[in-house]
C-alpha positions, 0 to 999 in steps of 0.5 A: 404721252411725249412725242416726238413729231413734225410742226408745220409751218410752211406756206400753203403748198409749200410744206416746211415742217419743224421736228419738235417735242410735245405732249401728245394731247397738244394741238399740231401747230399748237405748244412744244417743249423743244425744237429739235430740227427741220424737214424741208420735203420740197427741196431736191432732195429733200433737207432733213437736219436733226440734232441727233444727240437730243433725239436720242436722249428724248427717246431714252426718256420714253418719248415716242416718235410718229410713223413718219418722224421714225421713218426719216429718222431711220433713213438718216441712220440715227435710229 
């Protein structure tokens, strides 16, 4: 199954994270087939940029988002 998750590539205790698509059998950190944004959840307030149009388009060929992915992608108002 496809899914639509966060890529941690942050410093210790300093979170930065990547949207990115991947089968789910891949490792977190590991392989992706596309990058779709950023979430950067230490800044004041917190920095989330997504291209919108992709995530749609990766959600109407069934990939799934992650809990926390759908709930920042539902804060930003795109699903």
């Amino acid at each position: 199954m496809v899914k639509i998750r966060l890529r941690r590539i942050g410093a210790k205790k300093n979170p930065y994270y990547r949207v990115v698509v991947a089968d789910s059998r891949y490792p977190r950190d590991g392989r992706f087939i596309e990058e779709l944004g950023t979430y950067a959840p230490l800044s004041d307030p917190s920095e989330f940029k997504v291209d919108a149009d992709r995530v749609k388009d990766w959600i109407s060929k069934g990939a799934q988002p992650t809990d926390t992915v759908r709930a920042l992608l539902k804060k930003a108002e795109i699903i």
